[in-house]
N, CA and C atoms of all chains as a GROMACS GRO file, in nm:
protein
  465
    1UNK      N    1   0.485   0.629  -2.143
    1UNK     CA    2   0.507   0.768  -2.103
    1UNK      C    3   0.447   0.789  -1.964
    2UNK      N    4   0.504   0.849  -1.876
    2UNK     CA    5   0.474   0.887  -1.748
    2UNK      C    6   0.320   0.970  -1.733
    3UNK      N    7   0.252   0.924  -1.622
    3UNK     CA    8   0.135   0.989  -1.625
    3UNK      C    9   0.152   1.116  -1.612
    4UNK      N   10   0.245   1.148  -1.553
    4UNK     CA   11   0.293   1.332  -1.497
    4UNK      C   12   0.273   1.409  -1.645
    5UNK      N   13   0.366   1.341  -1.760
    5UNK     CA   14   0.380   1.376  -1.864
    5UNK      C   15   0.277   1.403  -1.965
    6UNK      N   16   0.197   1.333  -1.964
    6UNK     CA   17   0.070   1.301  -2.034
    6UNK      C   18  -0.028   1.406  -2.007
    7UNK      N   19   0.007   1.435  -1.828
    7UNK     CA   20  -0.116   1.506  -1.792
    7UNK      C   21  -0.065   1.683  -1.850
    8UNK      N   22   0.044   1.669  -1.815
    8UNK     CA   23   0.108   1.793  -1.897
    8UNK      C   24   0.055   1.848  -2.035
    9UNK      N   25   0.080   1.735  -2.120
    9UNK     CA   26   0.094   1.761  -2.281
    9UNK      C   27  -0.108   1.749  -2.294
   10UNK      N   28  -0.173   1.687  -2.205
   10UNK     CA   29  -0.328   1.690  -2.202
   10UNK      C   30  -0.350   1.850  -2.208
   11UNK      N   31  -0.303   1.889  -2.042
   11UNK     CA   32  -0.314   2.025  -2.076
   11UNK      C   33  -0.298   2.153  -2.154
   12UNK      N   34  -0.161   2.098  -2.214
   12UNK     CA   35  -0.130   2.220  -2.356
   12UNK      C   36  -0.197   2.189  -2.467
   13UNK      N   37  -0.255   2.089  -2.475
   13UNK     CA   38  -0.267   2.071  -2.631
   13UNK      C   39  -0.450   2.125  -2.596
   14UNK      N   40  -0.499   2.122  -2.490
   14UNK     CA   41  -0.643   2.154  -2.474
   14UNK      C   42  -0.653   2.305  -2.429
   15UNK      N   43  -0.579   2.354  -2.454
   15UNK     CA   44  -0.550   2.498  -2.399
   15UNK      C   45  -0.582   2.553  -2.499
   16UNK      N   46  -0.648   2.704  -2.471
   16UNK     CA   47  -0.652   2.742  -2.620
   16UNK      C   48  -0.565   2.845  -2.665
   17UNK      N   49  -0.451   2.868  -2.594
   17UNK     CA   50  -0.282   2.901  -2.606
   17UNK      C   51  -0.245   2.888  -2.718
   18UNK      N   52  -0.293   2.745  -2.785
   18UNK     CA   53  -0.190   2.708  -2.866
   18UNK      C   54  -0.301   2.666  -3.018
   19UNK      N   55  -0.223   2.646  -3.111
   19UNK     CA   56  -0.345   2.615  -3.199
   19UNK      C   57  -0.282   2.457  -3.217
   20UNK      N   58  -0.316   2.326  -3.286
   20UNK     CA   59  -0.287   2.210  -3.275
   20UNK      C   60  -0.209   2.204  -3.404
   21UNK      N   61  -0.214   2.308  -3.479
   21UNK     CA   62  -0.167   2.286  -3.608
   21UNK      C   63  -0.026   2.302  -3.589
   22UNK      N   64   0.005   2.403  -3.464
   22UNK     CA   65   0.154   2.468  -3.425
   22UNK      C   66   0.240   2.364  -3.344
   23UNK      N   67   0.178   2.302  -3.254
   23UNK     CA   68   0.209   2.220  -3.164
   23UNK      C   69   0.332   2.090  -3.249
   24UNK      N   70   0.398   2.050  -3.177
   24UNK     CA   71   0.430   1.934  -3.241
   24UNK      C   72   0.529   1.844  -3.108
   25UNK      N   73   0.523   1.714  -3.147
   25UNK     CA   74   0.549   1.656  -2.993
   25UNK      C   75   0.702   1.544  -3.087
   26UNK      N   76   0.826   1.616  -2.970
   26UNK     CA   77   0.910   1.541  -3.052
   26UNK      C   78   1.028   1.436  -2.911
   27UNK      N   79   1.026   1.343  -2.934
   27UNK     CA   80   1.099   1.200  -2.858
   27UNK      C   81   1.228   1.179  -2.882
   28UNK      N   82   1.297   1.161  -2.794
   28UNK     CA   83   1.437   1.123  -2.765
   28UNK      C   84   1.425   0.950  -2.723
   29UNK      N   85   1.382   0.891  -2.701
   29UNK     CA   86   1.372   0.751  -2.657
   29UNK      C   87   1.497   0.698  -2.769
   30UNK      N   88   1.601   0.639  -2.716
   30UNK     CA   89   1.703   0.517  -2.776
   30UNK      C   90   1.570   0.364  -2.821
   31UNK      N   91   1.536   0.339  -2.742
   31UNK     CA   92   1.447   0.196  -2.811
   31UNK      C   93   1.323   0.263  -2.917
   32UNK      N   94   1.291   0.226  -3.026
   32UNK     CA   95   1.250   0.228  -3.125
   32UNK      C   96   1.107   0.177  -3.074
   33UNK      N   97   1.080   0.101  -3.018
   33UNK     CA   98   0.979   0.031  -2.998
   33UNK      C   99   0.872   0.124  -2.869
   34UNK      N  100   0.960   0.133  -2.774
   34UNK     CA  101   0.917   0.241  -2.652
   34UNK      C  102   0.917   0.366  -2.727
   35UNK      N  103   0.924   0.409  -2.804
   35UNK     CA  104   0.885   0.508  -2.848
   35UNK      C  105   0.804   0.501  -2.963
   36UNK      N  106   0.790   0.428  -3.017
   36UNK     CA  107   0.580   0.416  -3.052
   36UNK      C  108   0.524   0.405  -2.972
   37UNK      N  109   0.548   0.360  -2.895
   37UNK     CA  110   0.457   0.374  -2.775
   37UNK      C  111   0.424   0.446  -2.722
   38UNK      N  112   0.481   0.553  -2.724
   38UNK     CA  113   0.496   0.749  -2.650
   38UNK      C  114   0.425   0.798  -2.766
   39UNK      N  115   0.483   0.800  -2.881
   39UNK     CA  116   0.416   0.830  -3.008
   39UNK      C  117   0.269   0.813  -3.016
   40UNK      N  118   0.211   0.674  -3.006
   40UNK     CA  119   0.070   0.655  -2.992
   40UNK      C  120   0.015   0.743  -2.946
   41UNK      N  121   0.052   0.754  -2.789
   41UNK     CA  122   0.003   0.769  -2.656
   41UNK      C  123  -0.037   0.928  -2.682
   42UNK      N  124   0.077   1.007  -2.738
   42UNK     CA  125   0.042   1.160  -2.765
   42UNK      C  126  -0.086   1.157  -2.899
   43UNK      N  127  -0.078   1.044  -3.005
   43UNK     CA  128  -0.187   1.092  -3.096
   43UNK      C  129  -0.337   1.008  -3.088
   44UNK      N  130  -0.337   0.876  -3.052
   44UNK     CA  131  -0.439   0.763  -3.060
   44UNK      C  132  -0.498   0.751  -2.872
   45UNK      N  133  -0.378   0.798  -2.819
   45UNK     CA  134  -0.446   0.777  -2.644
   45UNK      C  135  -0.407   0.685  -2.600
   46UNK      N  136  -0.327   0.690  -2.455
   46UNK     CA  137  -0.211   0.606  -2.384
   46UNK      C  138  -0.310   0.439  -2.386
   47UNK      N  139  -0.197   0.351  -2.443
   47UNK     CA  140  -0.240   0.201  -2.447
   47UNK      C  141  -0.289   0.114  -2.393
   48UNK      N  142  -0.220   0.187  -2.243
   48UNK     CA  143  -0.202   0.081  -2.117
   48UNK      C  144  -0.281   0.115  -2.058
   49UNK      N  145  -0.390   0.278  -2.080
   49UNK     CA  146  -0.508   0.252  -1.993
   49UNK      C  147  -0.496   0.336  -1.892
   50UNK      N  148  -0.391   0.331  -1.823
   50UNK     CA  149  -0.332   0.396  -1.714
   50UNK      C  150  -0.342   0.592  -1.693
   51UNK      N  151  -0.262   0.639  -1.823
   51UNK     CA  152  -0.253   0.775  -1.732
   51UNK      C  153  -0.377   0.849  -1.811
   52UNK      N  154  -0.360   0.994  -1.778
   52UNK     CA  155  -0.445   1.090  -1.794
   52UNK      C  156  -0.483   1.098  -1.981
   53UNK      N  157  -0.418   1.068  -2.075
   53UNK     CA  158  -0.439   1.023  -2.163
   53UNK      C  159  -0.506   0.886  -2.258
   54UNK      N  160  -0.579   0.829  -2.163
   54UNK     CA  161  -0.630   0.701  -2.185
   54UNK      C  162  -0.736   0.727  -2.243
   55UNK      N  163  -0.803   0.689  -2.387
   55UNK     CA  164  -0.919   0.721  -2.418
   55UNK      C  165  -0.893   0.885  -2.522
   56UNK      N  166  -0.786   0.948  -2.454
   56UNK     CA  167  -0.802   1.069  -2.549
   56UNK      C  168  -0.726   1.052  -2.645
   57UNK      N  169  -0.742   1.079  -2.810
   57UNK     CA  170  -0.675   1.065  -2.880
   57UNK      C  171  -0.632   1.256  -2.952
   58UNK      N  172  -0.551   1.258  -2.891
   58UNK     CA  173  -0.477   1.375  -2.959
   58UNK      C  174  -0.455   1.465  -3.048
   59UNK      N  175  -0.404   1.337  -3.143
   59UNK     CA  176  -0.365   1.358  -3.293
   59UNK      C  177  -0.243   1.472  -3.327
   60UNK      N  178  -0.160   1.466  -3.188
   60UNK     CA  179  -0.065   1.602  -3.251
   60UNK      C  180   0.067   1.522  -3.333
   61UNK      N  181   0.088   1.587  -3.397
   61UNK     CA  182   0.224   1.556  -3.478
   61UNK      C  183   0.323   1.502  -3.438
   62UNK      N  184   0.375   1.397  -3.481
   62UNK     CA  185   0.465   1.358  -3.302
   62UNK      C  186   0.573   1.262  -3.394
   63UNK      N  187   0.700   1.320  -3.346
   63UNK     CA  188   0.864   1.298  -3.461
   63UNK      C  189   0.966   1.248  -3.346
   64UNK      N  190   1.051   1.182  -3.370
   64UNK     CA  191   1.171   1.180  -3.346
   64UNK      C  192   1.296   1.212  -3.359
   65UNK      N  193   1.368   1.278  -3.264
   65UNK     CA  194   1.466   1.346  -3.287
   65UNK      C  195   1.563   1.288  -3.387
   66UNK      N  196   1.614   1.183  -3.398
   66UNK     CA  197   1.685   1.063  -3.498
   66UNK      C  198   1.656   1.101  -3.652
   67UNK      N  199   1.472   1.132  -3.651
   67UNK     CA  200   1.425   1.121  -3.812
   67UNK      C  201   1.515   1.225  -3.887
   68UNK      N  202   1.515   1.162  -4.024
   68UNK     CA  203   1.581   1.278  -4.083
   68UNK      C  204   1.529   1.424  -4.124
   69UNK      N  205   1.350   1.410  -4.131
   69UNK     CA  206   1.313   1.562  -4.170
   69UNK      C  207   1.342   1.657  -4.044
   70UNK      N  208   1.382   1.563  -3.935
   70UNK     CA  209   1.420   1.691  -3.779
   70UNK      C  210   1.552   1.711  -3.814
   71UNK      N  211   1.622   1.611  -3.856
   71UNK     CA  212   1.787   1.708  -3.915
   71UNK      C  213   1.780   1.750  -4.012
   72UNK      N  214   1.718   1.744  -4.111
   72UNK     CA  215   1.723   1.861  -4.182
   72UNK      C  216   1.671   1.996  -4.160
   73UNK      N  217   1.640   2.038  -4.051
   73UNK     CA  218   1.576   2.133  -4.000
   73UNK      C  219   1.653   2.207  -3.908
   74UNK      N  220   1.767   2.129  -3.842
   74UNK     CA  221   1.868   2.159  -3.743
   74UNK      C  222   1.958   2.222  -3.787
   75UNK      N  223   2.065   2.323  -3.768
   75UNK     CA  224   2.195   2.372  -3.816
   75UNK      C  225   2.257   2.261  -3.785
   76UNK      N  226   2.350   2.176  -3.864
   76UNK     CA  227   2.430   2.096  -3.877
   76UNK      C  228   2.513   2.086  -3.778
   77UNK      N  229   2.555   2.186  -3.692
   77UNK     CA  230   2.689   2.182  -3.609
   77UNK      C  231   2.600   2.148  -3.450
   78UNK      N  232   2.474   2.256  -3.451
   78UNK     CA  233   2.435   2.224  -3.346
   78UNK      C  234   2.430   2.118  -3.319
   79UNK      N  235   2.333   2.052  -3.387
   79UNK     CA  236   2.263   1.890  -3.443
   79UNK      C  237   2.370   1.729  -3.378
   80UNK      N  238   2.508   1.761  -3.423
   80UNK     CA  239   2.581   1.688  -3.384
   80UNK      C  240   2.668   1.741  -3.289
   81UNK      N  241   2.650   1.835  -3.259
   81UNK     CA  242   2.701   1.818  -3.077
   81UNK      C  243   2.574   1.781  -3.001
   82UNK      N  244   2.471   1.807  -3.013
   82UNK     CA  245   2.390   1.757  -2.866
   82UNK      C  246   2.321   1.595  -2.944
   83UNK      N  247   2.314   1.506  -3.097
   83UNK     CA  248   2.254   1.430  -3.088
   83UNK      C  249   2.306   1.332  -3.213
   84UNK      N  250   2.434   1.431  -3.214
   84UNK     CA  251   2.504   1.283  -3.348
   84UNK      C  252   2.577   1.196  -3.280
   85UNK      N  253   2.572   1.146  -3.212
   85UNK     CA  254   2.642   1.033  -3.130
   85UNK      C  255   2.542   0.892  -3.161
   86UNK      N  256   2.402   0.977  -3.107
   86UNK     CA  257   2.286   0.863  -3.089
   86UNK      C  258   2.241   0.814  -3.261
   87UNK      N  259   2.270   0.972  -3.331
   87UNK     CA  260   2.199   0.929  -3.517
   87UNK      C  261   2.295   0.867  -3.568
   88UNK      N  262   2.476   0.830  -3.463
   88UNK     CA  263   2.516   0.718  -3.584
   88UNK      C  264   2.497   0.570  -3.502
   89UNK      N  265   2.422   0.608  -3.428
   89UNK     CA  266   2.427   0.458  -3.385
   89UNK      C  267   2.308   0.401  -3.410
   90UNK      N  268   2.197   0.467  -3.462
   90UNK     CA  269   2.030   0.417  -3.506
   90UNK      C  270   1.986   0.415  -3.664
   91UNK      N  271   1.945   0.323  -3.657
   91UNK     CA  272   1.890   0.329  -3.802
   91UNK      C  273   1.801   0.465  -3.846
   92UNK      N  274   1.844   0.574  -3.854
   92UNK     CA  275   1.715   0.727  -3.845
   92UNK      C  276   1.673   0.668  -3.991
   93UNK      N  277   1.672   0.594  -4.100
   93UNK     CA  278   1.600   0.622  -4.207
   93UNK      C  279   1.444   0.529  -4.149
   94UNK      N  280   1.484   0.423  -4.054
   94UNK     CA  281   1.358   0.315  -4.011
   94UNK      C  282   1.284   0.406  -3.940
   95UNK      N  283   1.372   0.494  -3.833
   95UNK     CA  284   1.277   0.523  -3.758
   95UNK      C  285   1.190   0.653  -3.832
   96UNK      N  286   1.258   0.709  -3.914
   96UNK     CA  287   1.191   0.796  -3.994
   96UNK      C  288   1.032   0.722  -4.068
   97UNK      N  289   1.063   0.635  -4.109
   97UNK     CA  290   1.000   0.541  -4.166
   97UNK      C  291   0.852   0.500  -4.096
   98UNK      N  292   0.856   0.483  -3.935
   98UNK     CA  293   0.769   0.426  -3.829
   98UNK      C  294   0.706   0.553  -3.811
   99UNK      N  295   0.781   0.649  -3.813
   99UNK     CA  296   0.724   0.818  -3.728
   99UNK      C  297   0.600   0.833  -3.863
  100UNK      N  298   0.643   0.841  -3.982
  100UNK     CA  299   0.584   0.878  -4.089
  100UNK      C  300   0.487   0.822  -4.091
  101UNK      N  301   0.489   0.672  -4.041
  101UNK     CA  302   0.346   0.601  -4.059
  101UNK      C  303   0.259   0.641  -3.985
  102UNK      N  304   0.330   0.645  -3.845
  102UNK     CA  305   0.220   0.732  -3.765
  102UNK      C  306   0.150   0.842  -3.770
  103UNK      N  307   0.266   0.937  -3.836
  103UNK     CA  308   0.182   1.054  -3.891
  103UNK      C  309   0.006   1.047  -3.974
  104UNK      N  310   0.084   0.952  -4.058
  104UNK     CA  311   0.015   0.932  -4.173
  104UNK      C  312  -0.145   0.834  -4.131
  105UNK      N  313  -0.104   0.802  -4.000
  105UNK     CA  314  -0.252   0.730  -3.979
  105UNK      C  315  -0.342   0.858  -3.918
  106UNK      N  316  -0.259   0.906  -3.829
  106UNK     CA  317  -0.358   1.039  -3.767
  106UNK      C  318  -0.428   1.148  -3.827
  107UNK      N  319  -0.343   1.187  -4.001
  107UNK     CA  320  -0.424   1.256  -4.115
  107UNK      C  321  -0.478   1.188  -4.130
  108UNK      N  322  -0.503   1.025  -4.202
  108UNK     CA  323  -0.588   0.951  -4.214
  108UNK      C  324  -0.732   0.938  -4.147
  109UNK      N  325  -0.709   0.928  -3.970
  109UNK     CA  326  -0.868   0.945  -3.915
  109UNK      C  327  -0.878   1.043  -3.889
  110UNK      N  328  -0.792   1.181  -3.881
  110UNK     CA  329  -0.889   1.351  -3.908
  110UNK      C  330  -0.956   1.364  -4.036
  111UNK      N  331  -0.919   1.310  -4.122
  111UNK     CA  332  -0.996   1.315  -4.276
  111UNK      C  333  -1.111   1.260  -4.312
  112UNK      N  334   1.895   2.396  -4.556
  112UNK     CA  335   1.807   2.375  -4.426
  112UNK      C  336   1.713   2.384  -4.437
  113UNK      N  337   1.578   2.316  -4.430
  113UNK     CA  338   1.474   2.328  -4.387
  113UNK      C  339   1.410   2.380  -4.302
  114UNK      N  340   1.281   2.500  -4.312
  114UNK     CA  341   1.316   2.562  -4.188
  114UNK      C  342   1.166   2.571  -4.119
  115UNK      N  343   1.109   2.440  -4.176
  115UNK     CA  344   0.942   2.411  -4.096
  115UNK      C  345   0.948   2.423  -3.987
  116UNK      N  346   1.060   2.370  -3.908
  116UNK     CA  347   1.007   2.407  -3.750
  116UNK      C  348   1.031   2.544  -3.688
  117UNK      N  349   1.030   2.677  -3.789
  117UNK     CA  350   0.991   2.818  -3.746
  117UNK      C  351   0.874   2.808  -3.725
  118UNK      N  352   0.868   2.863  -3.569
  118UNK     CA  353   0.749   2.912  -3.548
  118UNK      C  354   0.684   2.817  -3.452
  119UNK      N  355   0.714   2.667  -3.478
  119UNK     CA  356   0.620   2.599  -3.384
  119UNK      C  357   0.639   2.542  -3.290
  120UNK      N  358   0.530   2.508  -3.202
  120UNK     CA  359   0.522   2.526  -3.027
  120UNK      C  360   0.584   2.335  -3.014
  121UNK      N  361   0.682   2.312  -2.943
  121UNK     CA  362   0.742   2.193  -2.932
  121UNK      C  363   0.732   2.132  -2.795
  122UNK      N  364   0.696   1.989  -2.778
  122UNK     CA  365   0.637   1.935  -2.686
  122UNK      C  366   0.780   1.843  -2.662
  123UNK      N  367   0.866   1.806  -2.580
  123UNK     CA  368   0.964   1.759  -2.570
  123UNK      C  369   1.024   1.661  -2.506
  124UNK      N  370   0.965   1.517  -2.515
  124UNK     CA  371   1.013   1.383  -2.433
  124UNK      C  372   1.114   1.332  -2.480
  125UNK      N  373   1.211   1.343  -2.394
  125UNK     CA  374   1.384   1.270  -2.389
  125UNK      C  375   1.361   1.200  -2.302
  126UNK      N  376   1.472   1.098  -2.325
  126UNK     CA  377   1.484   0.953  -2.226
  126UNK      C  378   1.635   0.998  -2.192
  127UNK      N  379   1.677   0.948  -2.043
  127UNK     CA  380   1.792   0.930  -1.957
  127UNK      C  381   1.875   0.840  -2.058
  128UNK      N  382   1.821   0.778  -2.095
  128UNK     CA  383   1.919   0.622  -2.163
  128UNK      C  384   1.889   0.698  -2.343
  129UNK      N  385   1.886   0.778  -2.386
  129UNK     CA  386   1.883   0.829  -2.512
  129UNK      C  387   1.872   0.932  -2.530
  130UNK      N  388   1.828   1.012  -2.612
  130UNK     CA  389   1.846   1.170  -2.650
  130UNK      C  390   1.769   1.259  -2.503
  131UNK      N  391   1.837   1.320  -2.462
  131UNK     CA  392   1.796   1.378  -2.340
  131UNK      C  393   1.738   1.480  -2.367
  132UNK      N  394   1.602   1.532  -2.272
  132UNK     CA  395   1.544   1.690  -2.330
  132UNK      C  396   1.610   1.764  -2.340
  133UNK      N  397   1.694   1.832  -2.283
  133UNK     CA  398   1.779   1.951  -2.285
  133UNK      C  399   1.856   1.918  -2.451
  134UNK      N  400   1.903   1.823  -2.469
  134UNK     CA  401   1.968   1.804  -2.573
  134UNK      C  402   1.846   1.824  -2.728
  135UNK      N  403   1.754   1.814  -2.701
  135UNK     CA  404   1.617   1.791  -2.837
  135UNK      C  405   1.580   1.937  -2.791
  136UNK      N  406   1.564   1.996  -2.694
  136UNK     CA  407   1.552   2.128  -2.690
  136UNK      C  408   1.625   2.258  -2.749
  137UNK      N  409   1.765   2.177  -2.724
  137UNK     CA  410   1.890   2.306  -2.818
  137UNK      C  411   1.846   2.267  -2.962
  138UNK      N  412   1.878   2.185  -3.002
  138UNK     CA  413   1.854   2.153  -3.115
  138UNK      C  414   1.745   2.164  -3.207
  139UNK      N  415   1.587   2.180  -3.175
  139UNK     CA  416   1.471   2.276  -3.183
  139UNK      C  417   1.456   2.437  -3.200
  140UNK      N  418   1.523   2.455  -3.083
  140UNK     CA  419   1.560   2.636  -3.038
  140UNK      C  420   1.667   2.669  -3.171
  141UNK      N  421   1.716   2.603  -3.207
  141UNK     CA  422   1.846   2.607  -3.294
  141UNK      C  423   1.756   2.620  -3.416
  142UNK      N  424   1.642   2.566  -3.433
  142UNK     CA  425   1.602   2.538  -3.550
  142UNK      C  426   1.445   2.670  -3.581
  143UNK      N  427   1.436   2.759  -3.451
  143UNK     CA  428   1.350   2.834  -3.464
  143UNK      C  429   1.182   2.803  -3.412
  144UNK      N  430   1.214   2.683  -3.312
  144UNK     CA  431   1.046   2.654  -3.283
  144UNK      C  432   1.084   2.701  -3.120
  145UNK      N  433   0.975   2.671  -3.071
  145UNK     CA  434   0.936   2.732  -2.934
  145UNK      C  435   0.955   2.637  -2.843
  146UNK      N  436   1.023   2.577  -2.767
  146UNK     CA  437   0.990   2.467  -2.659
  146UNK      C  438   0.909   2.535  -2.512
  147UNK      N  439   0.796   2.460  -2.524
  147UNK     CA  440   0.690   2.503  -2.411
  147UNK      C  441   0.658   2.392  -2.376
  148UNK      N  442   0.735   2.286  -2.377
  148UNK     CA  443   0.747   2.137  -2.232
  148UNK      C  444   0.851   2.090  -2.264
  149UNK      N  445   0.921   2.052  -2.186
  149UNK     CA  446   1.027   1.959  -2.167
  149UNK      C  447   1.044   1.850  -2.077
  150UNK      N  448   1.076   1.741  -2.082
  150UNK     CA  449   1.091   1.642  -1.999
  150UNK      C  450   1.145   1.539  -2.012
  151UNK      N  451   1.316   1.512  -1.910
  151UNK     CA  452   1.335   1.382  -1.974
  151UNK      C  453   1.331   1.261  -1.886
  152UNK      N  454   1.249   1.163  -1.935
  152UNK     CA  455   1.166   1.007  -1.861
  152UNK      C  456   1.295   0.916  -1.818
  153UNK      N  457   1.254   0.818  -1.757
  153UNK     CA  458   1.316   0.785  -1.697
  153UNK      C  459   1.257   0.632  -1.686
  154UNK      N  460   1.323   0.514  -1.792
  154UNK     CA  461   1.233   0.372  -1.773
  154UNK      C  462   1.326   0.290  -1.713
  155UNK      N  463   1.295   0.232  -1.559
  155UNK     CA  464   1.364   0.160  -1.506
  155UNK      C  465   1.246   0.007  -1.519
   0.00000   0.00000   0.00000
């Protein structure tokens, strides 16, 4: 994820604008893999060291547009004009699958 | 429909080569949450 970006989402999520419970950080990335990586970066703290997120770990909620609990959440018509092209071409139950884990580690070390 | 994402504040990274922000943004707004960042990356 771009340092520009990082330094962005640093700032909203430390703001006290917003509460962390409301927040939620959601990815369009086609590669599966580059986007755990974005994923991390918003909850555990960017990998590579590099941007304004290095060291901070987040912990915000962080989904992919593909997963299925974000289409089920979508009006159906919208949903596949701006992103059913990409959900028939991806496995959304895996990537559902990867997002969840991640979730599930970040309740894990707030607990 | 599920309708958890009423109400909440949405942070929004799209890729050029995959789901683009503007596109994860309608589709959010559609669904009743707030988009207050948007941005779509760009991995060359």
């Amino acid at each position: 994820m771009d340092p520009e970006s990082q330094g962005h989402i640093k700032k909203i999520a430390e703001s006290n604008g917003f509460s962390k419970d409301e927040i939620i950080v959601v990815l369009g990335a086609s590669d599966i893999e580059g986007a755990e990586i974005s994923a991390e970066t918003v909850t555990f703290g960017d990998p590579s060291f590099t941007g304004p997120l290095a060291g901070v770990p987040l912990g915000l909620p962080v989904y992919h547009i593909l997963e299925p609990e974000i289409r089920r959440a979508v009006p159906e018509a919208i949903y596949e004009e701006n992103v059913g092209i990409w959900a028939m071409a991806a496995d959304t139950e895996e990537i559902g699958k990867r997002f969840r884990a991640i979730r599930e580690r970040v309740k894990t070390q707030k607990a | 429909m599920d309708d958890w994402l009423k109400g909440k504040s949405a942070i929004i990274i799209g890729e050029r080569d995959g789901v683009q922000g503007p596109a994860i943004a309608k589709c959010l707004e559609a669904a009743g949450a707030k988009v207050i960042y948007a941005v779509t990356e760009c991995f060359v």
